[in-house]
N, C-alpha and C positions, 0 to 999 in steps of 0.2 A: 504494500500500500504506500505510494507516493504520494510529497509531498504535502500540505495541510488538509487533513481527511475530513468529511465534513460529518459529525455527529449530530444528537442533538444535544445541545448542553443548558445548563440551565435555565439562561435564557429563552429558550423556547419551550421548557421543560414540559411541552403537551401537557395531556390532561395529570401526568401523574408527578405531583410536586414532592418532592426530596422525596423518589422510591425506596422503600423498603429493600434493602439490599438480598433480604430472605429471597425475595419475592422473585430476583432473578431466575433463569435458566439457562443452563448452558450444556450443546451437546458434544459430541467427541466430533472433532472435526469441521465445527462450523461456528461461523465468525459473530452469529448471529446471537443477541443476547435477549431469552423471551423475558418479556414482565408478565410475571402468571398471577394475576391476585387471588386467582382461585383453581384447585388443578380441574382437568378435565371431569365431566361427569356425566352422566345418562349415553346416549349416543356416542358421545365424541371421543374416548378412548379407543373402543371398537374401531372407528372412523377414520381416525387420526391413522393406526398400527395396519390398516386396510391401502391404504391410500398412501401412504409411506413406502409399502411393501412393493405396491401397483409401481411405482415411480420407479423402485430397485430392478424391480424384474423385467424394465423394459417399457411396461403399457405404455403404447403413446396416448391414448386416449381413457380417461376414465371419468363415472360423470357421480359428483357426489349429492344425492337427493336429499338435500337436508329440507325440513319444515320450516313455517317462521319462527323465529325466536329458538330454533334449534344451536342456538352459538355458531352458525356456520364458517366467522371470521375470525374467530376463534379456532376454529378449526386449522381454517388454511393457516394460519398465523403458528402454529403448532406443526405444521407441515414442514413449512419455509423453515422453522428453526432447525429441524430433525434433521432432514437434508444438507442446508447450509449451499444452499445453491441461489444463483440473484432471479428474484422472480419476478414478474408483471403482473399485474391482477384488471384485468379490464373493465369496465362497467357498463350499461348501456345511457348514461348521463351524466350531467354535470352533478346534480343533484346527489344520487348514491357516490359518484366518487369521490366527490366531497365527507360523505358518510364515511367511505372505507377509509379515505387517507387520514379521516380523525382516528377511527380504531386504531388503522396499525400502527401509527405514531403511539399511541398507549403502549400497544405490546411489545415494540421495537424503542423506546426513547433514545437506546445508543448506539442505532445502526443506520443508515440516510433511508428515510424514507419519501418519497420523493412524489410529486403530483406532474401529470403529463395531459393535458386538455387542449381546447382551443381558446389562443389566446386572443380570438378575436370577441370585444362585446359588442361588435355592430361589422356586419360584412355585406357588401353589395360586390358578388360574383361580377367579373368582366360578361356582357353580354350584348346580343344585335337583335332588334325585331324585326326582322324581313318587311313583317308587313304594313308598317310604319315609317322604316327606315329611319329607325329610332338605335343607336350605339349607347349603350349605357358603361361609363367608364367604371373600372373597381374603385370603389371607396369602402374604405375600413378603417375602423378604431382600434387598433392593440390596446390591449391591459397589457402597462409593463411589467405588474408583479407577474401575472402568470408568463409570461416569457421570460423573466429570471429563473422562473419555477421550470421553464423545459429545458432550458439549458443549463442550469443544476443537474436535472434528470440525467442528464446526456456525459455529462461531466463525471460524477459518479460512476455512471456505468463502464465508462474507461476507467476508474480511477482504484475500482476498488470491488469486492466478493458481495459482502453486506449489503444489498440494496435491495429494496421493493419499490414497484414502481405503480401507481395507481395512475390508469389511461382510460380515454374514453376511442371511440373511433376515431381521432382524431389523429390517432399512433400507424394508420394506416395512409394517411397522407405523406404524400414526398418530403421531406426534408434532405437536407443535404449528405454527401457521401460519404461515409465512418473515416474509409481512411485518408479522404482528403481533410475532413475534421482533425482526424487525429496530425496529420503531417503538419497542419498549419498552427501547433501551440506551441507555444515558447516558455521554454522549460528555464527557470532560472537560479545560477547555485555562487552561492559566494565565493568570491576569487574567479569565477569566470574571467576570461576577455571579452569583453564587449564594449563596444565604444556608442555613446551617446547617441550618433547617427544611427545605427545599427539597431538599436532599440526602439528610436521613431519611427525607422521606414519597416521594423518587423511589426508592430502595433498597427500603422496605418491600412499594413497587409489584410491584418486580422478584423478590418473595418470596424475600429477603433478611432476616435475622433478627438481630434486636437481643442480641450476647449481651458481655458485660463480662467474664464469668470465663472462657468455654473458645472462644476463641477460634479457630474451624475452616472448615474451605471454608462459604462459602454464608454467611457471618454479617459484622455489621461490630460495631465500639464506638466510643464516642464518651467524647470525651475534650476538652471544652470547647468547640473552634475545630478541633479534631484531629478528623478522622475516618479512622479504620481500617477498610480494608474487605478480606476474603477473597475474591476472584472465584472462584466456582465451578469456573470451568474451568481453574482451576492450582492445583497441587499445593504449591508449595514457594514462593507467592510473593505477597506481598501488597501494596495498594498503600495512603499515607498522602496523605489531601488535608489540605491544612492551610490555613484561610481565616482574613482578616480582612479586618474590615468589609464582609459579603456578597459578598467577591470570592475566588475563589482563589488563595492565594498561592503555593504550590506542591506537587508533584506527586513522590511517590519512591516507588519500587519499593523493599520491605526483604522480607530474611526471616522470618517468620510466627513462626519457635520462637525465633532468638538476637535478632530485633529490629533484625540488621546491616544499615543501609541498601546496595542495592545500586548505585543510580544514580539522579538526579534526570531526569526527562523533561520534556517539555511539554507533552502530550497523553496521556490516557489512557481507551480506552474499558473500560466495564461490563459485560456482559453479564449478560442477565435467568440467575436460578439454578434455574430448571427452563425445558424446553422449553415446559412449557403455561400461560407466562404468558400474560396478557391485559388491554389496556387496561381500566381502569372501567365507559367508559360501554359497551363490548361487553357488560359483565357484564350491566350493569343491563337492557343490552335483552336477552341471552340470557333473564333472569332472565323476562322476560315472557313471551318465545314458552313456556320451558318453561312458566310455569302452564297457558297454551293449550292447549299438547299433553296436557298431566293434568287439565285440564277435559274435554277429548274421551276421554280415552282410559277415565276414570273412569264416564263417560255408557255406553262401547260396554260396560264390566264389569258394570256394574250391569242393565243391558237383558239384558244374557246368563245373570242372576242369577246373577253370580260377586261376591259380597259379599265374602264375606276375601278374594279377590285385588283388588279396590276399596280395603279399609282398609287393604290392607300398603299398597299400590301410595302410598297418599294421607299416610299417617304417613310413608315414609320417602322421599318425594320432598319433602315440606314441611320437613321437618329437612335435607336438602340446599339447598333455595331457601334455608332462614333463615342457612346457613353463607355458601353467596354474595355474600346480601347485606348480613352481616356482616363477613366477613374477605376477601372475594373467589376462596377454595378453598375444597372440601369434598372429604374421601375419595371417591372411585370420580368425578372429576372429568371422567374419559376416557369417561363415559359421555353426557357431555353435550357430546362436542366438536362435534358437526353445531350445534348453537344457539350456540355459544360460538367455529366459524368465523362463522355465518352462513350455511352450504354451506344445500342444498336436498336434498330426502329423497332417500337412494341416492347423492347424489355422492360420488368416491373421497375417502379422509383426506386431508390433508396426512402426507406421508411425507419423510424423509431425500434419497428423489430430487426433492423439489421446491424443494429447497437447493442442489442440483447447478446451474452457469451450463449454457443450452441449448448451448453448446457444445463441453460435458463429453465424455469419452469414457467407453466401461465395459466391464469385461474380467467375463466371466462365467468364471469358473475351474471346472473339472472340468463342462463346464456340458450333461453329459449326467445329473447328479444334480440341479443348481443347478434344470435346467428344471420338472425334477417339482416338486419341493420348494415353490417360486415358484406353479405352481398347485395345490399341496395343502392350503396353508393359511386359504384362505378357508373352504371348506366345514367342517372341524371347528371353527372359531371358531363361523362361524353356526349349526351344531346346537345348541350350549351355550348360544347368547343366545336361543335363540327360547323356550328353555324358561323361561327367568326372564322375558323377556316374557307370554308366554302366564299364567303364575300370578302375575302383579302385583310383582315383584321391581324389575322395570325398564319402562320408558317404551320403545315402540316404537325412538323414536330412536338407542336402544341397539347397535341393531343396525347403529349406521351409526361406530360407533367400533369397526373392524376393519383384518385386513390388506387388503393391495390383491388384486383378482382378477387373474390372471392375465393376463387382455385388456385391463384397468387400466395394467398394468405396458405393457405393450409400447406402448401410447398415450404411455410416460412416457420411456421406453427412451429414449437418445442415441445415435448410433455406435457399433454394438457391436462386440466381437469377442469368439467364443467361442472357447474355451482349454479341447482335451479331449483325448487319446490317442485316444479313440473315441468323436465325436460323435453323437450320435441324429437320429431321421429330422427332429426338428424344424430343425437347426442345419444340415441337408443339404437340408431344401426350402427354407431361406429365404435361406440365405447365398451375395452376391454373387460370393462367392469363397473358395476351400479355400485355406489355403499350408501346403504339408506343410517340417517341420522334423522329419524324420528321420534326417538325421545328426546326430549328438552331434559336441562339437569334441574331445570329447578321445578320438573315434574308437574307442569301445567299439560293439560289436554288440548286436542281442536277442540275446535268450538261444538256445541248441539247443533245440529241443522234444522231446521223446521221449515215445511212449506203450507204458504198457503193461500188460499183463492184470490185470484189479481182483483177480483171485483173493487172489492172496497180497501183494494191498498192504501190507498194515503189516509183513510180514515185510522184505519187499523197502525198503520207505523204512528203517528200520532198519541195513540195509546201508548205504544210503547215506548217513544221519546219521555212523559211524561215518568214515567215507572222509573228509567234510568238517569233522570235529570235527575229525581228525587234521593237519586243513588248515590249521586255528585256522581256519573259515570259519564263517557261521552258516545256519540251514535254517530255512523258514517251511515249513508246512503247511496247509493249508485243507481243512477238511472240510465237512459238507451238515447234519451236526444236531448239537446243543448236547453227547445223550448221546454218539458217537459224538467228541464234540472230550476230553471228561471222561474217557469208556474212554482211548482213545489217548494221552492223556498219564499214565494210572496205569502204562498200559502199559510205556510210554517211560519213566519214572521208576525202575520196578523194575527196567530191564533196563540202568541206570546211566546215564540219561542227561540232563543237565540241561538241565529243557525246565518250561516255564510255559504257561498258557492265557488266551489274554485273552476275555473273554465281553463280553455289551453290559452287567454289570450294572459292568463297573470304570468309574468317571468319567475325566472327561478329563486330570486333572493327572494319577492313576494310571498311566494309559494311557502317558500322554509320561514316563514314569519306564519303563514295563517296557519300550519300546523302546529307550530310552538304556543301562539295563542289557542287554540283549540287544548293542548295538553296543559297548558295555565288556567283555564276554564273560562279565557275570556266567551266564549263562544260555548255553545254543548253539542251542537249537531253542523254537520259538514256532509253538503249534499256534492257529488260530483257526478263522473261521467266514466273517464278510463283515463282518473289522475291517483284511481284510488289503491293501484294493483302492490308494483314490485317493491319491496323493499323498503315502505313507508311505517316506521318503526314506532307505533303510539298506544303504549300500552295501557291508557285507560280507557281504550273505546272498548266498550263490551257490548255491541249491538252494531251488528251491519244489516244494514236491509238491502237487498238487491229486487229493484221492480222490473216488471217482466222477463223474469228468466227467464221463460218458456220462448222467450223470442228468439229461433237458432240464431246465430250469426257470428264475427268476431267477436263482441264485447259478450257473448252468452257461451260462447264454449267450454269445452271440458277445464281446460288450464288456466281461461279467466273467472272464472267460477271458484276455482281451488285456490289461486292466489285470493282473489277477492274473499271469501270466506276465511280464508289466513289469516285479513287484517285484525280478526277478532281473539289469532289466538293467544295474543299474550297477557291477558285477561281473566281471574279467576273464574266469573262469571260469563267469559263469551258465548255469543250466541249470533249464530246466520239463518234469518229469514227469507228464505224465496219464494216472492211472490206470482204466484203460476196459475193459468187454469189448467194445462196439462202437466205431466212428466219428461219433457224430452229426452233424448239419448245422453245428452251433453250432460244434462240435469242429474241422470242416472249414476253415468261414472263419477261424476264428482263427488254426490254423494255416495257414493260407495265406497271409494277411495279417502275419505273426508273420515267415513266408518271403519274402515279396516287401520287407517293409523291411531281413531281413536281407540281401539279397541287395546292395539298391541300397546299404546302409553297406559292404559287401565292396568292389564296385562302386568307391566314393569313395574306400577305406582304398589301394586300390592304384594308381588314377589321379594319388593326390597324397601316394603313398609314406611314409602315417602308420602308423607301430606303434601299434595299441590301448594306452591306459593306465589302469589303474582311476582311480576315484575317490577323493581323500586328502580326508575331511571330519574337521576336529577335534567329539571326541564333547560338543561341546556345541550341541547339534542342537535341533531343533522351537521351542518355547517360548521359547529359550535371548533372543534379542536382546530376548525380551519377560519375560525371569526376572533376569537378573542387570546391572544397569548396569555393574559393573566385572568383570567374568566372567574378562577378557584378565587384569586385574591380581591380581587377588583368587581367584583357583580353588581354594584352599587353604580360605578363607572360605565359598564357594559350595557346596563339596562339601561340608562340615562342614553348614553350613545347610541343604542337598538333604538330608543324612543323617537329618536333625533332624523334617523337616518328613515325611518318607518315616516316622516309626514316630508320628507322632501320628494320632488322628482329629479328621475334623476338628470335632469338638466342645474339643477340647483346642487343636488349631489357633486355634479362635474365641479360648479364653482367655490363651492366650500372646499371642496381638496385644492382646487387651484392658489385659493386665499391663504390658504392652513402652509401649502408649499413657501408661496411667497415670504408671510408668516416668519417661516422657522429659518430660509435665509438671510433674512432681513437679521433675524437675533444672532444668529451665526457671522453674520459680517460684523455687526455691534462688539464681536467676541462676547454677547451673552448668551454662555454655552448651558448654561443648566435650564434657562426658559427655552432656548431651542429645544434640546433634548425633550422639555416636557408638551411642547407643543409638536415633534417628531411621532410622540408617544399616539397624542390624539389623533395624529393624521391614519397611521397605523392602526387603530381602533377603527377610525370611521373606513379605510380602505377593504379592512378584514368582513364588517358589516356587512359592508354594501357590496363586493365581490366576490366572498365567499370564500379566498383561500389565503390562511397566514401562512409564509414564508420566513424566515429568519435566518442569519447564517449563526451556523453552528462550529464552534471550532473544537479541537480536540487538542492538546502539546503533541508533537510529534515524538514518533519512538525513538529512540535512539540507535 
């Protein structure tokens, strides 16, 4: 493990503050150190020594059926250590990965655990409407934090054994080529030779930018013999090389805002400040294949007597060449990464999985969505690029900077294990092996199922809203269409009952606000649609009504039926009402399957004399390990700030962080370092809020 390893240290000490050193685990052979606050129990021993074994002997594929509230991440998390292999856990959204990367940071505090998303909060795809003759140029807003957070990821996984990586599909988009990443860092060790020059033209290489006054991630200054430089992939932590006479004399870690050196080192590496950097002389040659392919591709427009799409095609690919071969980037640079790998027409991108060591593991979580999801993406990409090909917008090649295809992926795939309540026929024809994890440890059951006649459903849920408000309990509802989610809650509203609607137009930070209020009891009932399925972790709803189940279709099938009925399991009391005038097929298996897991937790609860106990989660849920660094210490703060950041929009959001930045410069220039620092603190609070994922850099002293 080179140079400054990135743990997590106190400072970001996730949910678990000064751990218990008991509490550690550690196996023969692996780098990986669990935080077990409770050892394995019901299922997950079996589970764990199942799937361990699976991994030894080969299985490439095996699919772990764990129930809700089954400890599934607990699981893997117990997996990953036994092993001691780097692994990837995927998710099918922002939402849950934000969930996983709060856990494993629990279980892991001193191993990198790392978040890999998209770091876009706003993207308008490059596009053409033929039938308008409308060009719609890309505009996008990067979140910096989460692009410090991917190149963190990236940095890591060169760097070091220990890693988990929480991804969404986003880990199957191109980014740039491992070992041209890896060729372009600058490895730095004291007493080196290196001369002053040599240092600025290798930074600038690594599109690294020269800035004296605002000194931010991705930039260095120079300062005689002094060079500062901000590595992109940390937050709160900069490093100072200080030469004389072409050598380096030494090497300190300080912080960025107060200047306070934190440690002297001996070694420190760089890494390039985007993923699609690229050596020189690649450029220079990409630079020719592309005229080649705009020599041809000009010839087939012009024969086809397509004139304007020739001179767009030829103006704005020549103003891209002249930027290359000027600065060595140009806007829409993703569009020329097949010339700028070298790959050959049609071969897959360079993706996030080709970062992964080949003897990585990978956890497809909920990966009865993951699997679609994974092949849906390619085909609407390619409609959109062929059309800017086709009218001279883009160079054929265009078409080879996309996601990965489906059958791409699985060529890329490591050892997998898929992780779903109800896995699909893909994860059932190919996996070596099922291990069901249906007992819970803390020995809760599914829920009773009940059905019964659609007639007077809303009358009847109504009853039983009342029964379980009185319970102080909470009630989820799903219904089949948008109008019928809108009626039933005016309904419920006028008949005194406090209930909210989530629809697909709330975003995701909104979204993990109305569930947290719902489990604080600002609210009792929360009617939806098909927001209510995978992985939504609220352990005091004990009532899900689901209305017209008898309806076949997507939202009524066997698997959303059993997820949906889920939602109730972690609930002494739960209980799933489907409202039906018939039995469908769909209806059948669920309930059947809904009966055969309750039976065999019955089964277990009395064999090994456990009383059921709910679930105690403090209500700082979903988001929370990736919202507030000090959350344990500071709730007082946190709520205050959640309260803050809940009544802006977020165009007002944008200019509060803008103010808050200004702000902590301004006291920083002043040299008043300690109101900076605590105005740094609140910026960080309100960013963690309103985005969803904290980041901090972690340091560790180096071994000797």
């Amino acid at each position: 493990m080179n140079d400054v390893s990135l743990a997590h240290n106190a400072e970001v000490a996730t949910a678990v503050d000064s751990p218990d050193e008991s509490r550690f685990v550690c196996f023969p052979d692996s780098p990986f150190q669990l935080y077990q606050p409770y050892p394995p129990a019901g299922d997950q021993p079996a589970a764990i020594e199942a799937l361990v074994e699976g991994v030894r002997d080969g299985l490439s594929f095996q699919t772990l059926l764990g129930v809700t509230g089954s400890g599934k991440t607990f699981t893997m998390a117990n997996v990953i250590a036994r092993l001691g292999r780097p692994a990837i856990v995927f998710a099918p959204n922002k939402t849950l990965a934000a969930q996983l990367y709060s856990e494993f940071r629990e279980f892991f505090p001193r191993n990198a655990v790392e978040y890999f998303v998209s770091y876009y909060d706003y993207y308008q795809p490059e596009a053409y409407v033929p039938q308008r003759d409308l060009f719609i140029e890309k505009d996008s807003s990067i979140n910096e934090h989460i692009e410090q957070m991917r190149l963190s990821a990236t940095k890591s996984l060169l760097e070091r054994r220990d890693v988990v990586i929480v991804a969404t599909v986003s880990a199957i988009y191109g980014i740039g080529n491992p070992s041209d990443y890896h060729q372009m860092v600058m490895t730095l060790r004291v007493h080196d030779k290196m001369g002053q020059r040599d240092v600025i033209a290798q930074l600038i290489r690594m599109q690294y930018q020269r800035n004296e006054t605002d000194f931010s991630r991705g930039t260095f200054r120079v300062r005689g013999d002094t060079i500062d430089v901000f590595p992109a992939e940390h937050s709160e932590l900069a490093i100072r090389i200080e030469l004389f006479d072409d050598e380096v004399e030494s090497l300190q870690l300080f912080d960025p805002l107060t200047g306070r050196i934190r440690q002297k080192i001996p070694r420190f590496t760089v890494y390039p400040s985007s993923h699609y950097v690229t050596p020189r002389e690649r450029v220079l040659a990409a630079i020719e294949t592309i005229k080649e392919e705009l020599r041809q591709r000009l010839d087939e427009l012009v024969k086809a007597g397509k004139l304007v799409e020739a001179q767009r095609l030829e103006q704005r690919t020549r103003f891209d060449l002249e930027m290359l071969q000027e600065v060595g980037h140009c806007k829409g640079i993703e569009n020329y990464t097949r010339h700028l790998s070298g790959a050959r027409p049609g071969d897959p991108p360079p993706t996030l999985v080709d970062y992964l060591p080949p003897d990585s593991l990978m956890f497809l979580d909920e990966s009865h969505v993951l699997i679609g999801q994974l092949g849906g993406m390619y085909n609407g990409d390619r409609a959109r690029k062929t059309t800017l090909v086709e009218y001279g917008f883009r160079l054929p090649s265009a078409l080879d900077n996309r996601p990965l295809k489906f059958e791409e992926f699985e060529t890329k795939m490591r050892q997998v294990v898929f992780v779903s309540a109800t896995p699909a026929d893909y994860e059932q024809r190919t996996s070596g092996q099922v291990v069901e994890q249906v007992v819970r440890p803390t020995g809760l059951i599914d829920p009773e199922v009940e059905v019964r006649p659609a007639t007077h459903q809303v009358d009847d849920v109504l009853g039983e809203i009342r029964l379980r408000v009185q319970a102080g309990q909470r009630v989820l509802i799903t219904t089949l269409t948008k109008r019928m989610a809108e009626q039933l809650t005016d309904y419920l509203a006028d008949n005194g009952v406090k209930v909210r609607y989530l629809h697909s137009d709330v975003d995701t930070v909104e979204r993990v606000e109305i569930i947290r209020d719902l489990r604080l009891g600002a609210f009792d009932v929360l009617v939806g649609i098909n927001l209510l399925r995978e992985g939504l972790d609220i352990p005091e709803v004990s009532l899900v009504a689901i209305l017209d189940a008898d309806k076949e279709g997507f939202l009524r099938s066997e698997r959303s039926l059993i997820q949906t009925i889920g939602r109730a399991a972690r609930n002494l009391d739960g209980k799933a009402i489907l409202y039906a005038d018939q039995i469908t097929d769909s209806m059948k298996r669920a309930i059947d399957e809904t009966q055969r897991r309750r039976a065999k937790q019955l089964a277990h609860n009395e064999a090994h004399g456990i009383t059921p106990r709910g679930v105690v989660k403090q209500v700082k849920e979903l988001i929370d390990g990736v919202y507030s660094e000090k959350s344990g210490k500071d709730d007082l703060k946190a709520a205050q700030a959640a309260a803050e950041v809940e009544t802006l929009s977020e165009k007002d959001l944008g200019k509060r962080i803008k103010q808050l930045e200004k702000q902590m410069l301004e006291h920083a220039r002043n040299l008043e370092f300690e109101k900076a620092a605590r105005v740094r603190d609140q910026l960080a609070l309100l960013k963690e809020q309103a985005f969803g994922a904290a980041g901090g850099d972690h340091i560790v002293p180096l071994r000797s």
